[in-house]
C-alpha positions in Angstrom: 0.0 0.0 0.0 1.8 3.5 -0.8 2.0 5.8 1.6 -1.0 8.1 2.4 -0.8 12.1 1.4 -0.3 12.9 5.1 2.2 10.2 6.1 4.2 11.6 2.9 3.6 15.6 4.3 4.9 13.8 7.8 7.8 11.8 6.8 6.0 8.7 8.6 8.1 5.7 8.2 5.6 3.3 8.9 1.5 3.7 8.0 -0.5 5.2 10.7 -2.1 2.7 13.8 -5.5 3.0 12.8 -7.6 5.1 10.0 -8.9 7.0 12.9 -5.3 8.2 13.7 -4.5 9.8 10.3 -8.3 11.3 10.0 -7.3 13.1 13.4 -3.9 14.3 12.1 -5.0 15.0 9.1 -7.6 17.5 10.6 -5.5 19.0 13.1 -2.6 19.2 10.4 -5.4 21.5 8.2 -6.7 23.1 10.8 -2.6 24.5 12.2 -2.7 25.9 8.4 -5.7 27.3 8.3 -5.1 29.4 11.5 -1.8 30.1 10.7 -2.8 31.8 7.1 -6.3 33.7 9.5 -3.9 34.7 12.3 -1.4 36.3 10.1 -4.1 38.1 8.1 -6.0 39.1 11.4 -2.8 40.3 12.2 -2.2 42.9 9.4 -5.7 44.4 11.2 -3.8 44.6 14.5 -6.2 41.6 15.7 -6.3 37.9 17.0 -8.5 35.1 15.9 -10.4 34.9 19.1 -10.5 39.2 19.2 -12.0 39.2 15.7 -14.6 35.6 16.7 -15.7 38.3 19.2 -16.3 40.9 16.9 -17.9 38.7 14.6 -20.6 37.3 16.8 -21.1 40.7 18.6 -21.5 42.7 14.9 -23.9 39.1 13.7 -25.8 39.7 17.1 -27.0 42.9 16.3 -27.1 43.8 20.4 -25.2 44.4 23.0 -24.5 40.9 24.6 -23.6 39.1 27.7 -20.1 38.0 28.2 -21.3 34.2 29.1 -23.3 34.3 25.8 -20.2 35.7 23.7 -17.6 32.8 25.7 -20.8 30.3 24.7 -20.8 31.3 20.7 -16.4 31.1 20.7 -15.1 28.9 17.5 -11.8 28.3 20.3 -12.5 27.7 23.9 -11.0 31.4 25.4 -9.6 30.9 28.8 -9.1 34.2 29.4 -12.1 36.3 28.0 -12.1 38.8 30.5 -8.6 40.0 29.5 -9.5 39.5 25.9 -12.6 42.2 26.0 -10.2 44.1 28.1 -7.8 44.3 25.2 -10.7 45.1 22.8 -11.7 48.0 24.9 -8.5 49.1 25.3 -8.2 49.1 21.1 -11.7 51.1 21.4 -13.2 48.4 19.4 -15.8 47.1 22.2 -17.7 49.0 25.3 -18.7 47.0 28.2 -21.9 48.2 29.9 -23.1 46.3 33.7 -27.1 45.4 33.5 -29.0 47.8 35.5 -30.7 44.8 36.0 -28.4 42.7 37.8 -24.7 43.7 38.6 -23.3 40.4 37.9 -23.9 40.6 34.2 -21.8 43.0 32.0 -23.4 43.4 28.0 -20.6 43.9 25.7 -20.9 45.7 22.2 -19.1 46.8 19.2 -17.9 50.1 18.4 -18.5 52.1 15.1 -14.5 51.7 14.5 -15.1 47.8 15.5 -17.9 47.9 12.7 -16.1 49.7 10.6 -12.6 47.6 10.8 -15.0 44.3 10.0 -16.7 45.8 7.5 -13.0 46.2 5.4 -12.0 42.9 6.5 -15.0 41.6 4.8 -13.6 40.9 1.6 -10.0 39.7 2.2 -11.7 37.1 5.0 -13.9 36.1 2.2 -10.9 35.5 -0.6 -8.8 33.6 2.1 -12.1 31.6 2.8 -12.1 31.1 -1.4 -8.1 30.2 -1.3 -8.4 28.1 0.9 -11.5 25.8 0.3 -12.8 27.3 -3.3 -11.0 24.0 -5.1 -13.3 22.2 -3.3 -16.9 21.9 -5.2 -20.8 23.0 -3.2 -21.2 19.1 -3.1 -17.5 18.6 -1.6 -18.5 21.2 1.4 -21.4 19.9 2.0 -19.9 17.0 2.6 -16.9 18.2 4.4 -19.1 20.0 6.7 -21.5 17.2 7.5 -18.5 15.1 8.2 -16.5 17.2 10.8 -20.1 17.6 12.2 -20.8 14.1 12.5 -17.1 13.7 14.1 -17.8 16.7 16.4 -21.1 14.5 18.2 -19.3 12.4 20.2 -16.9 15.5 21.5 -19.9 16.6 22.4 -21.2 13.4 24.9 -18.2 14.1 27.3 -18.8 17.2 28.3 
């Protein structure tokens, strides 16, 4: 049997242990490029990929939000959200706001210049989405999506 794509990218001597092995690699080996090409063009906009997943959700929202609900709607689990929004702020991209209604709860939403720095990342977010997976055809997606959704269930039992 010749040597899978992966094991070649690898320089793996001997096959992989199981199928399940080299479908895991093979998805965190994509996903290390994929955030490696998003972080360093989140970077030319002076952001992270967690800081602009924030934006994101709060501009898709369309209201101010709860910090739970934002942590909650992360791609990436963010250890540290608190000093996250507090970098945000700092950039004048997000305001945080405590509920009148109970103390405990802080609402956090974008600024104009938050909106307006998404707005021109639009379309270079949008060709790197296109670079990266346009070879790929609608049925091919589909597909992929469904997939890494159906692999994603059982993550999901044992929490």
């Amino acid at each position: 049997m010749s040597p899978s794509q992966l094991q070649h990218e690898l320089r793996k001597k001997r096959p992989f242990d199981s199928a399940e092995e080299e479908a895991n690699l093979n998805i965190v080996r994509t996903s290390d490029q994929f955030q490696n090409r998003f972080g360093r063009l989140f970077r030319e906009y002076g952001l992270t990929s967690s800081q602009y997943n924030v934006l994101r959700i709060l501009r898709g929202e369309g209201r101010p939000m709860p910090c739970a609900e934002i942590t909650e709607r992360m791609l990436q689990v963010v250890p540290a959200m608190t000093g996250l929004l507090d970098r945000l702020e700092k950039q004048e991209l997000i305001v945080r706001r405590r509920s009148t209604d109970d103390r405990r709860v802080i609402f956090v939403e974008p600024t104009r210049k938050a909106l307006e720095l998404l707005a021109t990342m639009d379309e270079p977010v949008l060709k790197l989405n296109e670079r990266l997976l346009g070879h790929l055809t609608k049925s091919e997606l589909r597909e992929l999506s469904r997939l890494l959704e159906k692999a994603r269930k059982n993550t999901e039992l044992d929490e």
